[in-house]
C-alpha positions in Angstrom: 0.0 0.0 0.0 2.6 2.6 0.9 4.5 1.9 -2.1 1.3 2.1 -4.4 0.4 5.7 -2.7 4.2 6.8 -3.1 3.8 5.9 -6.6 1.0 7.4 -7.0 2.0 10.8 -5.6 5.1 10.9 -7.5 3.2 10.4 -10.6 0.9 13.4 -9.4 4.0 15.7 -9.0 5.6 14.5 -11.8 2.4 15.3 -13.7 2.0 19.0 -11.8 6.0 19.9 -13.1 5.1 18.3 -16.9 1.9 20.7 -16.4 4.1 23.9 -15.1 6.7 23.4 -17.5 4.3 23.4 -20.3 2.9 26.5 -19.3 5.8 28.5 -19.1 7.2 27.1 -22.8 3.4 28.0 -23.9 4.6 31.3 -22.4 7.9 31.7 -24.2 7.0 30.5 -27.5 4.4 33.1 -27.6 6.9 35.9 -26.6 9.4 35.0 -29.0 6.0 34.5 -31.9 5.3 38.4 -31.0 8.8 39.3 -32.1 8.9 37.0 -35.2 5.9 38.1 -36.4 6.5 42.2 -34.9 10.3 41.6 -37.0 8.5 39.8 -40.1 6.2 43.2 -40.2 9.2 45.3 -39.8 11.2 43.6 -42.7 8.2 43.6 -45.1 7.5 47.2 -44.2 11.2 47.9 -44.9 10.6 45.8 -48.0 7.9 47.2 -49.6 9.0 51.0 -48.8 12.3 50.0 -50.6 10.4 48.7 -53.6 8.2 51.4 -53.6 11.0 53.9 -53.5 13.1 51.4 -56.5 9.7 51.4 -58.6 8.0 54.2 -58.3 10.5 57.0 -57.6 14.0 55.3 -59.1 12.0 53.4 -61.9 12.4 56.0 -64.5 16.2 56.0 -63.7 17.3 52.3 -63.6 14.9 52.4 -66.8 17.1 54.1 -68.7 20.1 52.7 -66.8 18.4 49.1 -68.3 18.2 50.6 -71.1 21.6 51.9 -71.8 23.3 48.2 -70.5 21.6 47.6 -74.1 21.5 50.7 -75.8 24.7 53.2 -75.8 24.2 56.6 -77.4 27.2 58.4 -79.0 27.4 61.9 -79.2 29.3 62.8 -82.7 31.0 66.0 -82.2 30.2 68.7 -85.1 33.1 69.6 -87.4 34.3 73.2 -86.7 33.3 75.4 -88.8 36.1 77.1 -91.1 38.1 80.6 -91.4 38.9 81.8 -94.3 40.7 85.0 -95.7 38.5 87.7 -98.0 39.6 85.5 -101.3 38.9 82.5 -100.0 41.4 80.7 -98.6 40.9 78.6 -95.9 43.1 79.9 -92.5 41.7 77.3 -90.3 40.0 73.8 -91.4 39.6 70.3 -89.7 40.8 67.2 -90.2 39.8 63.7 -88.4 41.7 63.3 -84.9 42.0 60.2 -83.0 40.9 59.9 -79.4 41.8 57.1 -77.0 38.8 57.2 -74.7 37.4 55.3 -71.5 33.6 54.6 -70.6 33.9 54.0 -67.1 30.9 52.2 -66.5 32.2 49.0 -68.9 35.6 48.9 -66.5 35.5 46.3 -63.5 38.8 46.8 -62.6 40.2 50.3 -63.3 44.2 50.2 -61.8 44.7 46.8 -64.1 43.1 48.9 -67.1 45.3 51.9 -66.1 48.4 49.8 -65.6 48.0 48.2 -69.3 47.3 51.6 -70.9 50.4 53.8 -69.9 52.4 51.4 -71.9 50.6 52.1 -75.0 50.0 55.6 -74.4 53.0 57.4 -73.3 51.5 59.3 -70.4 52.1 59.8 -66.9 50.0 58.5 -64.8 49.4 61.7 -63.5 48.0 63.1 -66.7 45.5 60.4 -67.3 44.2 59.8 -63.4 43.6 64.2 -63.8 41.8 63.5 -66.8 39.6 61.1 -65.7 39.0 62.9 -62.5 37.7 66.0 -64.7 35.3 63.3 -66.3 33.8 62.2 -63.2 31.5 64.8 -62.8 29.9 63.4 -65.8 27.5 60.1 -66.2 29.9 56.8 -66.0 28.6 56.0 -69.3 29.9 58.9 -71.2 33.3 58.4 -72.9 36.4 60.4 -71.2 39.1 61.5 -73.2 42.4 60.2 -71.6 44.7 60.9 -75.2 43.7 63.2 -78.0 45.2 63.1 -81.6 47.3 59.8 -81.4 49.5 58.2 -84.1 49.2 55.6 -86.9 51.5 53.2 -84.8 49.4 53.7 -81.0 46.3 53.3 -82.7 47.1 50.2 -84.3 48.4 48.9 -81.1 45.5 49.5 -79.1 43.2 48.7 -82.0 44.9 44.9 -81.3 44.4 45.3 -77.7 40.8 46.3 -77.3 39.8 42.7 -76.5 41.8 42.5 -73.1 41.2 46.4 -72.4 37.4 46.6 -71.5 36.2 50.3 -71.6 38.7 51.8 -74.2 37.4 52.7 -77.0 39.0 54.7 -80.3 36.9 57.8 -81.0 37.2 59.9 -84.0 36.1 63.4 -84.0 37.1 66.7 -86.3 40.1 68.6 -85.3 41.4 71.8 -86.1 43.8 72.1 -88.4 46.0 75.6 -89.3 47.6 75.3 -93.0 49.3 78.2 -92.4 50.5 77.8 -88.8 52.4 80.6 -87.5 50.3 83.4 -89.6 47.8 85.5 -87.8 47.9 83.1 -84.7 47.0 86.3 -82.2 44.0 87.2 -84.5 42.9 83.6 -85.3 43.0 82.3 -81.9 44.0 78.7 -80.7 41.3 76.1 -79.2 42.0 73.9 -75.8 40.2 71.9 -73.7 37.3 73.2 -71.6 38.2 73.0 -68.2 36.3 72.6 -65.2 35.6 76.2 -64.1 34.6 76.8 -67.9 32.1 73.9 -67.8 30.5 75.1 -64.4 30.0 78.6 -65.5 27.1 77.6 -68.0 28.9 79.8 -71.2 29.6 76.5 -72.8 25.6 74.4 -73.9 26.5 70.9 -74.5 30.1 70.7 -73.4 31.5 67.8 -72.1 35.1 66.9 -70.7 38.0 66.7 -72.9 35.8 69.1 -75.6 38.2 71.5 -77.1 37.0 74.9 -77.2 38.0 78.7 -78.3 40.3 80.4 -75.6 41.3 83.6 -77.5 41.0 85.4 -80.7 38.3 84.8 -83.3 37.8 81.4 -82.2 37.1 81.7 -79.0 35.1 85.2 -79.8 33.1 82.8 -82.3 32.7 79.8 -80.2 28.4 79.7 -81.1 29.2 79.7 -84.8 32.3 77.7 -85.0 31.1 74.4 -82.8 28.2 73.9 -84.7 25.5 71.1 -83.5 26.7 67.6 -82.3 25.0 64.7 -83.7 23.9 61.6 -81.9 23.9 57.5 -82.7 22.2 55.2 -80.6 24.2 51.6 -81.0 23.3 48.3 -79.6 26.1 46.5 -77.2 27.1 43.6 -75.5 27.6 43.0 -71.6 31.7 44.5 -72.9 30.3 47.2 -74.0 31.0 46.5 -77.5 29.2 47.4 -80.8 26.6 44.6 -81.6 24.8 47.1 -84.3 23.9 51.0 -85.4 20.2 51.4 -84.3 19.8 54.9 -85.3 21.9 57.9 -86.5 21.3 61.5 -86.4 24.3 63.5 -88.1 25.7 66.5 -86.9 25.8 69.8 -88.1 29.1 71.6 -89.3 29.5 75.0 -87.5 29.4 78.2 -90.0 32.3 79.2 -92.2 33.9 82.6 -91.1 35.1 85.2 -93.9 37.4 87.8 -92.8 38.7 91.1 -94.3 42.6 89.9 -93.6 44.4 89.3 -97.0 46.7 86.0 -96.8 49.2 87.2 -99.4 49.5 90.6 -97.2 49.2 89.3 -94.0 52.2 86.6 -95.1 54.3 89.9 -96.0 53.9 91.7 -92.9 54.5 88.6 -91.2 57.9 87.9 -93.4 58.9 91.9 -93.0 58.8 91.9 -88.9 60.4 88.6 -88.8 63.1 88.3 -86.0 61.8 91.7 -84.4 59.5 92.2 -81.6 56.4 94.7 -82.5 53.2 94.7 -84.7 52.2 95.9 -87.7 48.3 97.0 -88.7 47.3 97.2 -92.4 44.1 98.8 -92.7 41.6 100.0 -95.9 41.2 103.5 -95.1 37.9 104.0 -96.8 36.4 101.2 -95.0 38.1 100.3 -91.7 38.4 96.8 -92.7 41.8 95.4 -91.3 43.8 93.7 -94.1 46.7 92.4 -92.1 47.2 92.3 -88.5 50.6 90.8 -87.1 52.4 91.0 -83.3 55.9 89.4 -83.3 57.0 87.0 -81.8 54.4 84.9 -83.1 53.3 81.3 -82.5 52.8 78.1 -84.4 49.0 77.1 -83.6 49.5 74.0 -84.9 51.7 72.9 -81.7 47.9 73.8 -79.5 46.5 71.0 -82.0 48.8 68.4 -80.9 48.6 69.3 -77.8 51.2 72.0 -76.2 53.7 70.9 -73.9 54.8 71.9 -70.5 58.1 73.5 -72.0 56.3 75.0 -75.2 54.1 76.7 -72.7 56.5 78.1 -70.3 58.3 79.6 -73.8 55.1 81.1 -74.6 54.4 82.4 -71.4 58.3 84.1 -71.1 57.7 87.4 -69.3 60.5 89.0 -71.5 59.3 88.2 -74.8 56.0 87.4 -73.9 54.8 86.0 -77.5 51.1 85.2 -76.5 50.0 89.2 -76.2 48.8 90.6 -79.0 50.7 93.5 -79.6 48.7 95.1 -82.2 45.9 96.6 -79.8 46.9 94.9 -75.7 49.9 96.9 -75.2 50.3 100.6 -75.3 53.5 102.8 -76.2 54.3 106.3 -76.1 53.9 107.4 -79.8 56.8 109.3 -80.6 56.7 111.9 -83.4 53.9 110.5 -85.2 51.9 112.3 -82.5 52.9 115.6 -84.5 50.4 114.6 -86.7 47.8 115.9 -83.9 49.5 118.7 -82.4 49.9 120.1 -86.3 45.8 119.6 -86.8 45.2 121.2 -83.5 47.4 124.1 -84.0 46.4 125.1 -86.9 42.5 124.9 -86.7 43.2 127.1 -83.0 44.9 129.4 -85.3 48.3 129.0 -83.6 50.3 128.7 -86.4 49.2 128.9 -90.1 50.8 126.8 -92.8 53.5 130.0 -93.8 54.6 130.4 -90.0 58.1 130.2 -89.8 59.4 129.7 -86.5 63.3 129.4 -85.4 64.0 126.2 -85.0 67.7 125.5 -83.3 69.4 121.9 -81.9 67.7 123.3 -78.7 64.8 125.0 -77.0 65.1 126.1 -73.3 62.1 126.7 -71.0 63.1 127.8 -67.2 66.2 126.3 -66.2 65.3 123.0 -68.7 66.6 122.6 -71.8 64.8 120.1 -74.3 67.0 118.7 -77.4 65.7 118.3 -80.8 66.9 115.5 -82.5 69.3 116.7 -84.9 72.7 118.5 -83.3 72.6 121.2 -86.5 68.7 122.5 -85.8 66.8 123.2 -88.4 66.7 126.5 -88.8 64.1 128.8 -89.8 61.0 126.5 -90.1 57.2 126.3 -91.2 55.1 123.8 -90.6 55.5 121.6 -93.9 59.4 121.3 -93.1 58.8 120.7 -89.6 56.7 117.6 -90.6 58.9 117.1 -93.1 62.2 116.8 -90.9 60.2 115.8 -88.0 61.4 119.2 -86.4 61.4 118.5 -82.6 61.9 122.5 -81.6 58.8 123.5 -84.1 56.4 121.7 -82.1 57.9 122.0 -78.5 57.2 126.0 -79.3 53.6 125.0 -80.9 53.0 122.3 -78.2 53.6 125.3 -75.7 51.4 127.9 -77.0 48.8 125.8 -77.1 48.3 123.9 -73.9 47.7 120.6 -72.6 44.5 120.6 -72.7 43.8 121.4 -76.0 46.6 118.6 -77.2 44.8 116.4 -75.1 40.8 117.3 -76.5 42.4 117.0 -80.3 44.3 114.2 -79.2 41.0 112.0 -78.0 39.4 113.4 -81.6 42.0 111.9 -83.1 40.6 108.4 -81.2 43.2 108.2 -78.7 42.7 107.9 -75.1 39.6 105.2 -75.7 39.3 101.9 -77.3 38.6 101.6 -81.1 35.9 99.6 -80.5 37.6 96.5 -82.4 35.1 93.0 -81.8 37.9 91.2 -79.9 38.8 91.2 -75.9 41.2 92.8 -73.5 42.1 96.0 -76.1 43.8 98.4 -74.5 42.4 102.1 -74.8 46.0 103.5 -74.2 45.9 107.2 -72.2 46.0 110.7 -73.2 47.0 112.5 -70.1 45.4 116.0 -68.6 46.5 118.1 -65.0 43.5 116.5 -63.6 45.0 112.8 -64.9 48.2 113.6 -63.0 46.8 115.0 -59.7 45.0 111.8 -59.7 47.6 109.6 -60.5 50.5 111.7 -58.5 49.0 114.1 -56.2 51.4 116.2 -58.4 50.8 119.5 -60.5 51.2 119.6 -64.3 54.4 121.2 -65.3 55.1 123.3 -69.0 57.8 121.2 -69.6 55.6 117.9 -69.5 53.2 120.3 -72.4 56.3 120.3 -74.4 57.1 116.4 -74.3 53.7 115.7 -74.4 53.6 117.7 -78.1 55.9 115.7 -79.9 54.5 112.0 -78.7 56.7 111.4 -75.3 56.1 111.9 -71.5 52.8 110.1 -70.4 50.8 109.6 -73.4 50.0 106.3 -74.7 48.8 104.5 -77.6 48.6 101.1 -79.3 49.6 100.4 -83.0 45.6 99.6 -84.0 44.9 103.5 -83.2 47.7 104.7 -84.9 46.2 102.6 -87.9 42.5 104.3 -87.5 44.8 107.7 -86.9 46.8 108.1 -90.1 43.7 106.0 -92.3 41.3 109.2 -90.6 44.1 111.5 -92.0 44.0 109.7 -95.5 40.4 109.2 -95.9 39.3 112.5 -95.0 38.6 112.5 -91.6 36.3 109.7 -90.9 37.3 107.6 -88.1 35.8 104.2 -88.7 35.8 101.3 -86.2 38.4 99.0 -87.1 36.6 94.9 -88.7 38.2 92.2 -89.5 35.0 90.2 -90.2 33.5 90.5 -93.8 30.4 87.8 -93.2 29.5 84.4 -91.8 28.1 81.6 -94.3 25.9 78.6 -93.0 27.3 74.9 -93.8 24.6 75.1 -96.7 26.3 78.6 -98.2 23.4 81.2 -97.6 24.8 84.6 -95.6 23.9 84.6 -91.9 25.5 87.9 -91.4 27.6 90.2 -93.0 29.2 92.8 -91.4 29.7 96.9 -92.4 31.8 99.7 -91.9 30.9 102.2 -89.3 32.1 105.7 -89.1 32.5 106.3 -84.9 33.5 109.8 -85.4 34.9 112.5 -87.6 38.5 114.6 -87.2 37.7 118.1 -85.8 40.3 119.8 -88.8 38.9 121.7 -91.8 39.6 119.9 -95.1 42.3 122.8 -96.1 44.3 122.2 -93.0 43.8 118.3 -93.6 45.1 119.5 -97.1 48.6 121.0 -95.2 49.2 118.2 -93.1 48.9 115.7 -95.9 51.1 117.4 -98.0 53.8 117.6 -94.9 53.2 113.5 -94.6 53.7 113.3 -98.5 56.6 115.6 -98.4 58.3 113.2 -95.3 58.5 110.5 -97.9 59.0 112.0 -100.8 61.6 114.8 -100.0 65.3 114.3 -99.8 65.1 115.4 -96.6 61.9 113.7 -95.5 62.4 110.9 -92.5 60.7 108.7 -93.9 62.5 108.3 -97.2 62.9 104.9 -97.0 59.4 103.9 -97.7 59.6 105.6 -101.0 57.9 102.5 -103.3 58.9 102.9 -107.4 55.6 104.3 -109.2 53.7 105.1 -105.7 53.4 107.8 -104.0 53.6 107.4 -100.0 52.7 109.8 -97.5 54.0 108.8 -93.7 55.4 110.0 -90.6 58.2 108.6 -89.0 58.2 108.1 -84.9 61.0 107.4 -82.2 59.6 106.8 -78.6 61.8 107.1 -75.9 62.1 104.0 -73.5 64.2 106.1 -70.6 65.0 109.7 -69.9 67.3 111.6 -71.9 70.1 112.2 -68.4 70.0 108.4 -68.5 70.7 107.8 -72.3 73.8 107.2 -74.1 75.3 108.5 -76.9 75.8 105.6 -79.2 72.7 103.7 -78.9 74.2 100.4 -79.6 75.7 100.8 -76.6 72.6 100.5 -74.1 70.9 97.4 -73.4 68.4 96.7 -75.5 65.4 96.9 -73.0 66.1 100.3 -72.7 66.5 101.1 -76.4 63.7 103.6 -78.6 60.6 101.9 -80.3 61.0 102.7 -84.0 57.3 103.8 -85.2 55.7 104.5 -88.8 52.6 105.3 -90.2 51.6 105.9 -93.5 49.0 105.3 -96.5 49.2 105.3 -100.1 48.7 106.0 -103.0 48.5 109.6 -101.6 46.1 110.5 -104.0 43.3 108.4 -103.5 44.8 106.3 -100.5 44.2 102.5 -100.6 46.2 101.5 -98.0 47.2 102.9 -94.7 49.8 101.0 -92.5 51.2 101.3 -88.8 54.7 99.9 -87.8 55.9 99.3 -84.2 58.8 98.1 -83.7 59.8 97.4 -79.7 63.5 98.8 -79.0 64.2 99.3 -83.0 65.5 102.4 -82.5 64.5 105.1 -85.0 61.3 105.0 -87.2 63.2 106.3 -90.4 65.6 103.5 -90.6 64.2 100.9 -88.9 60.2 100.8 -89.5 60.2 102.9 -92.7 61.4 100.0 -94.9 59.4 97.7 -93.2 56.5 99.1 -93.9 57.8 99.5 -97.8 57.8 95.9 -97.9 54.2 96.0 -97.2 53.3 98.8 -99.7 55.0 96.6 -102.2 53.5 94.0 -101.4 50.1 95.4 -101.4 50.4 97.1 -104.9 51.9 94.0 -106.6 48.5 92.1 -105.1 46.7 94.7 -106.7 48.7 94.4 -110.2 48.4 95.4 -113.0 48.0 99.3 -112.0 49.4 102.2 -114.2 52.5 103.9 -112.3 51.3 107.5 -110.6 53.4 110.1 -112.8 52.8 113.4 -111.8 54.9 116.2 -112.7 53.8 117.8 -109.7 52.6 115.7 -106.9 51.5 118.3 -104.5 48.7 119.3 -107.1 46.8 115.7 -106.7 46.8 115.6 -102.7 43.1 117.0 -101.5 42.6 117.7 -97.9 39.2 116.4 -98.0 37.5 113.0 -98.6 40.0 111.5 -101.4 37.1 110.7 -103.9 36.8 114.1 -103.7 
């Protein structure tokens, strides 16, 4: 009995624990079934937000990105448009450039791609890792160019490769090309690649990196014209990235074909004549303003900016001495030397200061105060009127003149004359030179105006400045009449199909203040400086043509500092040599300003220079009957020479 009831009761417990136990599992398992299910919502939440987000507000984007990891689109740059002279000829053209490029999104493994390129390529790694980097900041699909313009012999060899370098690709786009290299490279202008502060300023529609684009000169000033309208094909490729088939093609549009008014034949002469010299030379049609040659020495070849420049090429054109990017013609100002006469004659005689009979003593001297300013010949010229002062380039005739009338009416004739402000020429960073007053120097100096800074100032030195394109406008004013026209170079733009988009006319921007029978004297003076024995410029006489000009020699340091044999100074601090002229002199055709940097003296140093041009010019314009007048001074007019 007592081991039936101990059985019993132990079966009792022993059910009672199986009981508890079961109760408190019951317990756990529905704890830990409240988090399953309470993480199962979370996840599926999670889940569905995510997909909702992937479908609904990403589905447009990984559509296209489906899209494109079947279909590739390939932009196909637009040939540049041409630059040709006003015959014709083509100045700047295209031909087809190869492109080593990468689509990033085709590389898996971009170091083992880089490390089998630089090989093949010949580049640092530098150069390509900052290339790419620019091309970040664009969609990984859109090809980077890491090598521009390669050769026969790369090309082949990556050509062979292209199987074991996934993502390279050979791209062939237009690019420039300059049969004439080194002329006109400041007025033509050179192309480079946009970089990234140029594509983040929102100038340049449709750029991408590596895209070469204008950076000075007419191409960059043209940029719209010139790039034209990029194409587009859409191509079908494989999980490489490589071409399965052409889907559709939509070809691009050449940019529009630029005619200037520069002559090649003239330009090429001016360029020949200031060969080895430092300076610029403007050729201008006085009757219209058009600019037929424009040239700043040193020059440039711009086919080395094709290729690509290099680090040494670029620190040559950058030297701070010879400096060979600036365009010399109308960013850098010089004092203008005796070809400034020209204005201090027109203003004297129109304020009645002289006439053209007033003889005035003209010694090797002229003192003022305790100052005594030189002329430039020892002998003097004796007594003199105003023809032989131009003539000789009298120094004495105008200090006297200069000082009679004042600075500030040389200054108010000088800015008639167009100096003192910009000539309004369509390209950027022209320099409007300075024509200086009291109030100028009180400004600049906190210092009064002094008479002896009127008497420099009459015959072209002290402060006044001016660049070689006023000059130009300035003597073609004097040959045409007085009409001061705003200096073109462009004669129209054609469209790739050949009809006129726009064409471009002369404008007159002002007229000389001087009556046509003192124009009349001071023509004859400039005819009479080339065609006397004693003229200046004497070396410009052309056989059969008759030149008017006016010789210039600008003063680099002060006269206590200068030496007596000039060969014997260094050459920084040596005279500009200056020139101006036109011809024929009786209905003027031509009008021409030399500047020569540190030349020394205008009469024998840019006088024949500028012959060379004349020469040129007139056998351009052959056949022509020689000009034989028995008496030249009977054909010069001091009005409009169609008069």
């Amino acid at each position: 009995m007592k081991r039936t009831e101990k059985a019993v009761k132990f079966r009792l417990k022993t059910i009672w624990h199986i009981k508890r136990f079961n109760q408190e599992d019951l317990e756990a398992n529905r704890q830990r079934c409240k988090w399953a299910i309470t993480l199962l919502f979370v996840s599926m939440s999670i889940f569905c937000v995510r997909l909702c987000y992937l479908q609904i507000v990403m589905g447009r984007y990984f559509e296209e990105r489906s899209k494109n990891n079947r279909i590739r689109s390939v932009r196909i740059q637009a040939p540049r448009g041409d630059i040709l002279d006003r015959t014709g000829r083509l100045l700047a053209g295209i031909r087809p450039c190869f492109n080593v490029c990468i689509i990033r999104e085709d590389v898996e493994n971009m170091e083992a791609l880089l490390t089998r390129l630089y090989p093949l390529l010949g580049e640092t790694e530098a150069e390509i890792r900052t290339r790419l980097h620019v091309g970040s900041t664009e969609p990984s699909y859109i090809p980077v160019i890491i090598k521009r313009g390669i050769n026969w012999k790369t090309l082949s060899m990556i050509e062979a490769r292209l199987f074991y370098l996934p993502g390279v690709s050979i791209e062939v786009t237009p690019a420039r090309e300059y049969p004439y290299g080194s002329v006109a490279p400041h007025l033509l202008g050179y192309l480079g690649e946009i970089s990234e502060q140029e594509l983040r300023s929102g100038r340049y529609k449709n750029r991408y990196p590596g895209d070469l684009v204008g950076k000075c000169g007419i191409e960059a000033r043209f940029e719209p014209e010139l790039a034209g309208k990029d194409g587009q094909q859409k191509l079908e490729v494989d999980a490489r990235g490589r071409l399965v088939r052409l889907i559709d093609k939509r070809p691009a549009v050449s940019g529009d074909n630029l005619y200037l008014t520069i002559d090649l034949d003239l330009q090429e002469a001016c360029e020949e004549a200031m060969k080895g010299k430092s300076g610029a030379i403007v050729a201008m049609d006085p009757q219209t303003g058009q600019i037929l040659a424009m040239v700043s020495s040193p020059g440039f070849d711009l086919n080395d900016f094709v290729k690509g420049i290099t680090k040494t090429q670029w620190k040559a054109l950058n030297n701070p001495v010879t400096r060979p990017l600036l365009n010399r013609a109308f960013q850098c100002s010089y004092a203008p030397g005796s070809t400034f006469k020209i204005v201090t004659a027109a203003a004297a005689l129109e304020e009645g200061i002289v006439t053209k009979n007033t003889i005035l003593n003209c010694g090797s001297s002229y003192r003022l105060g305790r100052r005594v300013f030189r002329d430039w010949s020892w002998r003097g010229h004796g007594e003199t009127n105003l023809h032989k002062a131009l003539v000789e380039s009298c120094d004495t005739y105008f200090y006297q003149v200069g000082l009679k009338l004042g600075i500030r009416k040389i200054a108010r004739y000088a800015r008639a004359f167009g100096l003192g402000s910009k000539t309004g020429i369509d390209l950027p960073d022209e320099n409007p030179g300075l024509v200086a007053t009291p109030g100028w120097k009180r400004r600049r100096y906190h210092e009064p105006w002094q008479k002896g800074e009127t008497l420099i100032t009459a015959i072209g030195q002290g402060f006044t400045l001016v660049t070689p394109l006023q000059m130009a406008r300035l003597i073609s004013a004097v040959a045409n009449g007085g009409r001061l026209y705003r200096p073109i170079y462009m004669e129209k733009i054609l469209a790739p199909d050949g009809h006129c988009v726009v064409s471009f006319h002369s404008e007159v921007m002002g007229t000389l203040p001087v009556s046509r029978s003192h124009l009349r004297t001071i023509r004859l003076g400039l005819l009479g400086a080339v065609q006397e024995d004693k003229g200046t410029g004497k070396q410009c006489r052309v056989s059969g043509v008759h030149v008017a000009g006016k010789t210039g020699t600008a003063q680099v340091i002060g006269q206590a500092r200068r030496r007596r044999n000039e060969k014997d100074m260094p050459f920084k601090f040596r005279d500009h040599a200056w020139f101006v002229a036109y011809a024929p002199a009786e209905r003027p055709e031509l009008a021409v300003a030399v500047l020569v940097e540190h030349g020394g003296h205008g009469g024998s140093v840019a006088a024949p220079i500028a012959r060379k041009v004349f020469e040129r010019w007139f056998q351009i314009q052959s056949p022509r009957p020689l000009i034989r007048s028995p008496k030249i001074t009977n054909n010069i007019r001091g009005g409009d020479s169609h008069a």
